[in-house]
N, C-alpha and C positions, 0 to 999 in steps of 0.2 A: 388539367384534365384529371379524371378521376379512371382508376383502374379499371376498379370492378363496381358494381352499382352496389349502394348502399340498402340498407333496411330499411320498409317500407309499408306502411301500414294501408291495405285495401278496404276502400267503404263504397257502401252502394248507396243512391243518389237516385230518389225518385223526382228531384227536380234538374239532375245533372243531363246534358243533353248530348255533350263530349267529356272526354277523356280530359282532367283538371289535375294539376299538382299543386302543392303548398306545403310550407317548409316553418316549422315551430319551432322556437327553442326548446319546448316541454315535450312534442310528442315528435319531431323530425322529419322526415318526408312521407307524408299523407299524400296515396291515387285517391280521388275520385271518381267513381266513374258510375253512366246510368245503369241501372237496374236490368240483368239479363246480360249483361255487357260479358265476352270472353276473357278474361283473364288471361290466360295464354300469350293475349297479344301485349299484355303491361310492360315485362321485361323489353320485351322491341324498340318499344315508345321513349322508355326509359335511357334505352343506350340512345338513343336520336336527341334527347334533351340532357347528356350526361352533363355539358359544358353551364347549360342553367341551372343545375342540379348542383353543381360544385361550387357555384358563386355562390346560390342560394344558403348552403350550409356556412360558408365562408362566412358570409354576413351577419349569421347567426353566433360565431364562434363556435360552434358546436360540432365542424366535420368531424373530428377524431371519434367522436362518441357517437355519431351516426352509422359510420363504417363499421364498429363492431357486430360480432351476431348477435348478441343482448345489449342494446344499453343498459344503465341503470336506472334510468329513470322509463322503463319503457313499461307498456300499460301490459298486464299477464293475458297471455292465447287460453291458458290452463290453469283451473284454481282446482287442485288435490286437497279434499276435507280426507285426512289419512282417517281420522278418526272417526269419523261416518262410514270410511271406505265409500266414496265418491268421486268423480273425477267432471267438473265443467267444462267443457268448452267454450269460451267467450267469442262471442261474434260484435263489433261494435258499427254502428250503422247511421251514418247522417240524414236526419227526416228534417227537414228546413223548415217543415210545416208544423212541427212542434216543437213546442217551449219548454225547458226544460231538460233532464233527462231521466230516462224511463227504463228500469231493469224488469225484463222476462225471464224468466227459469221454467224450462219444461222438459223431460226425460233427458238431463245432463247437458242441456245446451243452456247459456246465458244471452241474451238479447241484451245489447243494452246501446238504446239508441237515442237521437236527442239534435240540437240543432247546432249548439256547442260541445261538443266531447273535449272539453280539455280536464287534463290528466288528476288536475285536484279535486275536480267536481265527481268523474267516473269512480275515484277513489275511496270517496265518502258514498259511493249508491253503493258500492262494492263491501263496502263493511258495515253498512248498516243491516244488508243481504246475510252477511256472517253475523251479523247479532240475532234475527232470527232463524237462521242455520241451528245459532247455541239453543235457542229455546226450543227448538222441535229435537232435534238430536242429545243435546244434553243435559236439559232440564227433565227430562226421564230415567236419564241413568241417574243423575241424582237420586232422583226421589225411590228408584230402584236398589238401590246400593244402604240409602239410607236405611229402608224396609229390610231388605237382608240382612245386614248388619245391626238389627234394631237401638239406630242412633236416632236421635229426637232433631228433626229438620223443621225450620221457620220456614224462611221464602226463598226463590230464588232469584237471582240478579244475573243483568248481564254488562261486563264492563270489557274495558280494553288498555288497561294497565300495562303499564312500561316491563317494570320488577318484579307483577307477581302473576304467578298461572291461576289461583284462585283467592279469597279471602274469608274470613269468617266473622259474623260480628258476635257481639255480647247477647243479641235477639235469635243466636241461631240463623240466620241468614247466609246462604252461601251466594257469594257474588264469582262467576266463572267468567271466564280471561276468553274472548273471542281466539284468541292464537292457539287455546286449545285443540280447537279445529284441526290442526295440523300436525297435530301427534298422535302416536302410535296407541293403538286403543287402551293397552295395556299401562301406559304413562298416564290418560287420562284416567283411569279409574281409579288410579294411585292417587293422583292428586285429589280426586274428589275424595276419594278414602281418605287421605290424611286432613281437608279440612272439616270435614264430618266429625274426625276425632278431636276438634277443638270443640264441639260443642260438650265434649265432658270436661278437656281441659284449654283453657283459651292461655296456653303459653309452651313452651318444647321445653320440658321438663320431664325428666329420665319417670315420671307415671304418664306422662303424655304419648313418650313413644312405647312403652308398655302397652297404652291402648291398639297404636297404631300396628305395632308387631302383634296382636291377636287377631285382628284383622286382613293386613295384610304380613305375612312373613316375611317375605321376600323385600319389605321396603328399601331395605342398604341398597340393594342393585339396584333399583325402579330408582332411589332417590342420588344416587350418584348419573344414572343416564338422564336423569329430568337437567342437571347442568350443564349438559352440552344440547339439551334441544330444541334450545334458543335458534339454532342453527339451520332448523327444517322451517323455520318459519319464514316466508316470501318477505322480500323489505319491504315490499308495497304497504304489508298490515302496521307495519310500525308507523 
């Protein structure tokens, strides 16, 4: 028997006609339940089938990391763009009826619904969403930052690199790191600041950071908090 009832992920079910469980290694104990359905009565249900519930997990090898308040592999309620100053809500929703899966975005809510929701597929609509996040939100300040700073900017890119927050190439092209997303606006301008200043010098070289300290002053402290804030970033985007 199980104590207390595990974490549990609620989707609504426009073909469900009762109250359904199911149990993943990847996503763990999934309600179904039809559309309009009370919620209030889940927990109820839940203690009445605790003893299938614990097998279920059992079988999967998975209880221990079911029972905590976060797994780790669990799909995000809440995606924080700190750096837009945003905040989404994700709702995730079983439609049987369609193939695929399908992300909605409207005044701070995420939709993302589909007929398989498993965690590698949600993950990949989830960041493609952050790739055009970067283009409306930070492909601006680029080109803003650029113009102020009268530094000469190619194109922009959007990538999703392990090692770097941004890139520069030899054409002037700044490629921006989707994880940017998740840093403090002040980090982010830093960064696009210092690879702007490789388009005068493409190496960190004591006239490199010369350019960089005219621009920004403050770089030492902006460029010593940019190594710990690897940290604010969701492991999901990794």
């Amino acid at each position: 028997m199980i104590a207390t009832l595990p974490d549990y992920q609620l989707r609504y079910s426009p073909r469900a006609k009762n109250l359904r469980l199911k149990v993943t290694r990847e996503e763990g104990l999934v309600v179904v339940v039809p559309c309009g359905y009370d919620e209030k009565k889940v927990p109820a249900l839940l203690t009445q089938k605790k003893l299938w519930i614990a097998d279920a997990l059992k079988r999967v090898g998975e209880t221990r990391r079911f029972l905590e308040p976060k797994p780790a592999k669990h799909l995000p309620e809440t995606v924080r763009l700190v750096a837009l100053g945003e905040t989404w809500a994700v709702t995730y929703r079983d439609e049987e009826n369609h193939s695929g899966i399908r992300l909605r975005a409207d005044s701070g809510k995420l939709l993302i619904s589909g007929f398989d929701l498993n965690r590698e597929a949600v993950i990949r609509k989830l960041k493609n969403w952050l790739r055009v996040k970067v283009r409306e939100g930070l492909f601006p300040l680029a080109e803003n930052l650029a113009a102020k700073h009268h530094l000469k900017l190619g194109g922009l890119l959007v990538k999703s690199q392990r090692t770097r927050w941004a890139s520069c190439s030899a054409q002037r092209n700044l490629s921006l790191n989707t994880k940017l997303l998740f840093l403090a606006p002040d980090l982010v301008r830093y960064v696009v600041v210092h690879e702007l200043c490789h388009t005068v010098h493409m190496n960190h070289s004591k006239e490199f950071w010369r350019v960089v300290a005219i621009h920004e002053p403050s770089y030492k402290v902006l460029d010593q908090a940019l190594r710990e804030a690897w940290k604010t970033v969701p492991q999901w985007v990794f």
